[in-house]
mmCIF file of the C-alpha atoms, coordinates in Angstrom:
data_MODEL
# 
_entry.id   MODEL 
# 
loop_
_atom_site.group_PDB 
_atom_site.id 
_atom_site.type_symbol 
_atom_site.label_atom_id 
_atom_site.label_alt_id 
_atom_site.label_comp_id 
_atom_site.label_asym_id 
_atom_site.label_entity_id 
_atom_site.label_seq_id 
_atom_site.pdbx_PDB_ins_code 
_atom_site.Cartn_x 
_atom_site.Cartn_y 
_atom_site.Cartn_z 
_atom_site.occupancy 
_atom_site.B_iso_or_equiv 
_atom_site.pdbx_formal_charge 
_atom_site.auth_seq_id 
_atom_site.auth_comp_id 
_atom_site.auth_asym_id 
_atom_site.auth_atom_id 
_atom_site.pdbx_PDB_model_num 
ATOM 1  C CA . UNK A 1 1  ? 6.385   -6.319  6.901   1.00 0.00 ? 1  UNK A CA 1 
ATOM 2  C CA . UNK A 1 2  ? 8.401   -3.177  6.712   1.00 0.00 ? 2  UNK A CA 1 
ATOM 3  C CA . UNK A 1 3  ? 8.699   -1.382  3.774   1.00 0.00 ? 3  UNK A CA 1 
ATOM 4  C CA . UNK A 1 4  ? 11.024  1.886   2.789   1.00 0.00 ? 4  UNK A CA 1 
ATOM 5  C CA . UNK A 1 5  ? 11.586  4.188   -0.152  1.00 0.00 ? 5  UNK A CA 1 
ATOM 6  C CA . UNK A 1 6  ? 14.142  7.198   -0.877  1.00 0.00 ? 6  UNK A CA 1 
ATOM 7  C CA . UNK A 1 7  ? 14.263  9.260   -3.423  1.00 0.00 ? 7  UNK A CA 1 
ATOM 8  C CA . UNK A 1 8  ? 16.940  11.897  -4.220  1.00 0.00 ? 8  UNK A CA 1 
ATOM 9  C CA . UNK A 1 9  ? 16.010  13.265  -7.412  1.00 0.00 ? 9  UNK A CA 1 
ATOM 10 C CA . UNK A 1 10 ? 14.065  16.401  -7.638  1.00 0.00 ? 10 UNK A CA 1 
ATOM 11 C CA . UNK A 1 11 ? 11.030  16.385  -10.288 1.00 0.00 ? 11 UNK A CA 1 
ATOM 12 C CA . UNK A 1 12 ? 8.770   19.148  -11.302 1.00 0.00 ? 12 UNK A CA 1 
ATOM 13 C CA . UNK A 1 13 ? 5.233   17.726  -10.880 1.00 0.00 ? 13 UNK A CA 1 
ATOM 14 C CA . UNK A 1 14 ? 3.583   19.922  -13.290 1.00 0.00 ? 14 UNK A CA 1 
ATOM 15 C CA . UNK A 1 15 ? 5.638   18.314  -16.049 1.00 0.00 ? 15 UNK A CA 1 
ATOM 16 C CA . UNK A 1 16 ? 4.456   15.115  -15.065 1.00 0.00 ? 16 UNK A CA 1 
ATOM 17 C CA . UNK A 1 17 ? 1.617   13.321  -17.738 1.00 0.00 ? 17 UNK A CA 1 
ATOM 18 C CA . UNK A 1 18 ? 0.709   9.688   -17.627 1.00 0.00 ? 18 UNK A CA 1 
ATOM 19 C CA . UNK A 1 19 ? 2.583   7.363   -14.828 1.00 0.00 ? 19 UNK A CA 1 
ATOM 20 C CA . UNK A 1 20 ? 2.598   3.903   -14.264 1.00 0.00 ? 20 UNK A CA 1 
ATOM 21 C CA . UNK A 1 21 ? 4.373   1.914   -11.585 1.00 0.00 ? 21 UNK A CA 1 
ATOM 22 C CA . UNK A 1 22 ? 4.409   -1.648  -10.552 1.00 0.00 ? 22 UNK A CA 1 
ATOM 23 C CA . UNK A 1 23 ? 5.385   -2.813  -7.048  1.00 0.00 ? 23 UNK A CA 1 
ATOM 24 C CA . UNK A 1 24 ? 5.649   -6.439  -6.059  1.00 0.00 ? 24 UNK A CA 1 
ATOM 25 C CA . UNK A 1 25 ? 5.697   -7.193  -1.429  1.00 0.00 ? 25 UNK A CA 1 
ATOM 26 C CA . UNK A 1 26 ? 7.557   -9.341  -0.431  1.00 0.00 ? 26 UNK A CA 1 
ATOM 27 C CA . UNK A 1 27 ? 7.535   -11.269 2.982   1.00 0.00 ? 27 UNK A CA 1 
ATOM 28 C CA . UNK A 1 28 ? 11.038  -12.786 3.472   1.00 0.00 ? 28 UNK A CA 1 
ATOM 29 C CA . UNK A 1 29 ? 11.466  -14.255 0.281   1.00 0.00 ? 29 UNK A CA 1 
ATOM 30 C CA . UNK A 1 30 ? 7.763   -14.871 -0.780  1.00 0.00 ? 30 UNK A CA 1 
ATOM 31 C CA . UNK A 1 31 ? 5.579   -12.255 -3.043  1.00 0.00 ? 31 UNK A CA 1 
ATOM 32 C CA . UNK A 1 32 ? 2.520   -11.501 -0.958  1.00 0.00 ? 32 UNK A CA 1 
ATOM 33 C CA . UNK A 1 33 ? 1.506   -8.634  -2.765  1.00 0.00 ? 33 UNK A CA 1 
ATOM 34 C CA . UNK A 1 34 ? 1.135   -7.046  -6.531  1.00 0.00 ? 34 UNK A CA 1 
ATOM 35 C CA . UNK A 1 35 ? 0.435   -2.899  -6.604  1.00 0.00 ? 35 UNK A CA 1 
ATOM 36 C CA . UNK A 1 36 ? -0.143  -1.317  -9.723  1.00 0.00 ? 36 UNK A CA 1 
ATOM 37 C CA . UNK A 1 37 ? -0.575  2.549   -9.538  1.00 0.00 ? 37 UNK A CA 1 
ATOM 38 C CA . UNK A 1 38 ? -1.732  4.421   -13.321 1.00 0.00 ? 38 UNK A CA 1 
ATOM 39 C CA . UNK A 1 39 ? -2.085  8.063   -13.469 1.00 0.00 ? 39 UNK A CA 1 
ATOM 40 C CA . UNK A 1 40 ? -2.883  10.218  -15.706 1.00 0.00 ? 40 UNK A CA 1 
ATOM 41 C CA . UNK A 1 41 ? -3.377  14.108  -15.715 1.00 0.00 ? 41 UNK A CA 1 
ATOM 42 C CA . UNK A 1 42 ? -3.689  17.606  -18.058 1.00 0.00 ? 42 UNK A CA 1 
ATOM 43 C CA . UNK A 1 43 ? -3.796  20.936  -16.998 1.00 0.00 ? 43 UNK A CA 1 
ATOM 44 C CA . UNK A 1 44 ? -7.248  20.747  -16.045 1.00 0.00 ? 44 UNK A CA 1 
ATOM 45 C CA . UNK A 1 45 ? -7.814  17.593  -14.311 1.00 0.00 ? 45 UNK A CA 1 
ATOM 46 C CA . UNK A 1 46 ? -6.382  14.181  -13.393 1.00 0.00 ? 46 UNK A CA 1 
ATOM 47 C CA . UNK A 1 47 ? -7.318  10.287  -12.525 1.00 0.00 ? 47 UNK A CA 1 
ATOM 48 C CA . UNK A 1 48 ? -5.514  7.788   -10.649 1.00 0.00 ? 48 UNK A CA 1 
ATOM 49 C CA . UNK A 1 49 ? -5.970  4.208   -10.348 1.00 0.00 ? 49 UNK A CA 1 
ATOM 50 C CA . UNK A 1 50 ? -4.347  1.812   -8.059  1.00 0.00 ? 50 UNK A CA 1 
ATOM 51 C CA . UNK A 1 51 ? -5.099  -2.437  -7.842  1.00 0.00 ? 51 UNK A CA 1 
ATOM 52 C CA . UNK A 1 52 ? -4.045  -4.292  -5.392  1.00 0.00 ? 52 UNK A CA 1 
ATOM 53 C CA . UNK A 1 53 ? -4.188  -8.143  -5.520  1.00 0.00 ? 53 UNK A CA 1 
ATOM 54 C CA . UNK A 1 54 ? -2.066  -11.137 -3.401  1.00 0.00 ? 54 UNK A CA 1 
ATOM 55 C CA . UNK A 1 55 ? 0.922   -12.889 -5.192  1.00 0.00 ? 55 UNK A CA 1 
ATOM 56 C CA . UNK A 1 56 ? 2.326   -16.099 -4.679  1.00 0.00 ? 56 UNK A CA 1 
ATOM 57 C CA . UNK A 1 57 ? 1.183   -18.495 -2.607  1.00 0.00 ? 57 UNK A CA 1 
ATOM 58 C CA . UNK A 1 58 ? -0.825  -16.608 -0.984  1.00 0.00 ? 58 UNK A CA 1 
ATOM 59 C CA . UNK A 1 59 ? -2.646  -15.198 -3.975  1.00 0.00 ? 59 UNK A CA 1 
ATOM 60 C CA . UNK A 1 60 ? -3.082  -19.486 -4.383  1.00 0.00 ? 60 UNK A CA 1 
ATOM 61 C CA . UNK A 1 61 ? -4.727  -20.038 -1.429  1.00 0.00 ? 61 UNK A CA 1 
ATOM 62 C CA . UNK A 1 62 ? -6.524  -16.615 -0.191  1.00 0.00 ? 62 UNK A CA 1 
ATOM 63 C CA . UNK A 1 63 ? -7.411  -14.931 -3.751  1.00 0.00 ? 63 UNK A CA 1 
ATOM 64 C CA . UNK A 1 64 ? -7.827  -11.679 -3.217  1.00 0.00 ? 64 UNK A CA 1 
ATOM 65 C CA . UNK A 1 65 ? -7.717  -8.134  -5.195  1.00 0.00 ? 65 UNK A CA 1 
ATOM 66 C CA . UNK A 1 66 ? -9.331  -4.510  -4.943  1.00 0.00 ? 66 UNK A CA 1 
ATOM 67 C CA . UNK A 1 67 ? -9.061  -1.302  -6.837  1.00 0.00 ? 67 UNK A CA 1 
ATOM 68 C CA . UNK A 1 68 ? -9.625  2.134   -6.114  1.00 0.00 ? 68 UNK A CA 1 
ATOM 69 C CA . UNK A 1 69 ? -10.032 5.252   -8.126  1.00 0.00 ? 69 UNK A CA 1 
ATOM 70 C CA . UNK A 1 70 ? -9.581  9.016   -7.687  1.00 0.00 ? 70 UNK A CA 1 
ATOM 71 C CA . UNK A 1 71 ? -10.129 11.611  -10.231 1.00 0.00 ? 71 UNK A CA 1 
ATOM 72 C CA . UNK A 1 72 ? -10.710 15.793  -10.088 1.00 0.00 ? 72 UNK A CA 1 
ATOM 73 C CA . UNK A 1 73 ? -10.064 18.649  -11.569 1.00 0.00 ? 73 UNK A CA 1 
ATOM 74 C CA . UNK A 1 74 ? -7.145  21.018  -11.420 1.00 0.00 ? 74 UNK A CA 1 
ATOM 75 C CA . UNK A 1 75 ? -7.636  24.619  -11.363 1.00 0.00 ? 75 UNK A CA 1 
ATOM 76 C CA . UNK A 1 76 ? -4.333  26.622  -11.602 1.00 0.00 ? 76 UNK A CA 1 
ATOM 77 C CA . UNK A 1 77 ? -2.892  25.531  -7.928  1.00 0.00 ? 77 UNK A CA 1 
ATOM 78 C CA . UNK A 1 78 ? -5.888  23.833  -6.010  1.00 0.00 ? 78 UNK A CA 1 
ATOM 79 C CA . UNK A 1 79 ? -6.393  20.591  -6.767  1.00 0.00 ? 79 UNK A CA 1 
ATOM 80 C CA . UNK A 1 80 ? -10.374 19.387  -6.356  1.00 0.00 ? 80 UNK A CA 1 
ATOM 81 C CA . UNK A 1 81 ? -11.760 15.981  -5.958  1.00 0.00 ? 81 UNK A CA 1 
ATOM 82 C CA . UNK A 1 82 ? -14.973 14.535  -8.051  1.00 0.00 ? 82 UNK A CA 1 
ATOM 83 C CA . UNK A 1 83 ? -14.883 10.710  -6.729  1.00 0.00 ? 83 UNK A CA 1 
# 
């Protein structure tokens, strides 16, 4: 499985508030794989989310699905991890 992104277009992060994004893997023409990715942040801290969970067929026949969670605070430039 081989997987690439680009992206051109310049963004300034500390304009940035909530995100969301939604990626579906594929494996030749089958989904193997959902990814949902949820962040939110304020000047003084942020928390991001991702779940992962098989699609498809496979998600049929091997059910399977985790999440994970960072969040921290942001103090002017450094950017400090709580969990």
């Amino acid at each position: 499985m081989v997987g690439a992104s680009t992206c051109s277009k310049k963004i300034d992060a500390r304009a940035v508030g909530d995100l969301a994004l939604h990626y579906d893997v594929y494996y030749l023409a089958m989904p193997v794989l959902s990814v949902d990715v949820a962040s939110e942040r304020d000047p003084q801290r942020y928390r991001t989310t991702v779940s992962l969970r098989t699609a498809g067929v496979l998600g049929f026949f091997a059910p399977w699905s985790s999440r994970a969670t960072a969040s921290g605070a942001i103090d002017g430039v450094l950017v400090r991890p709580i969990s």
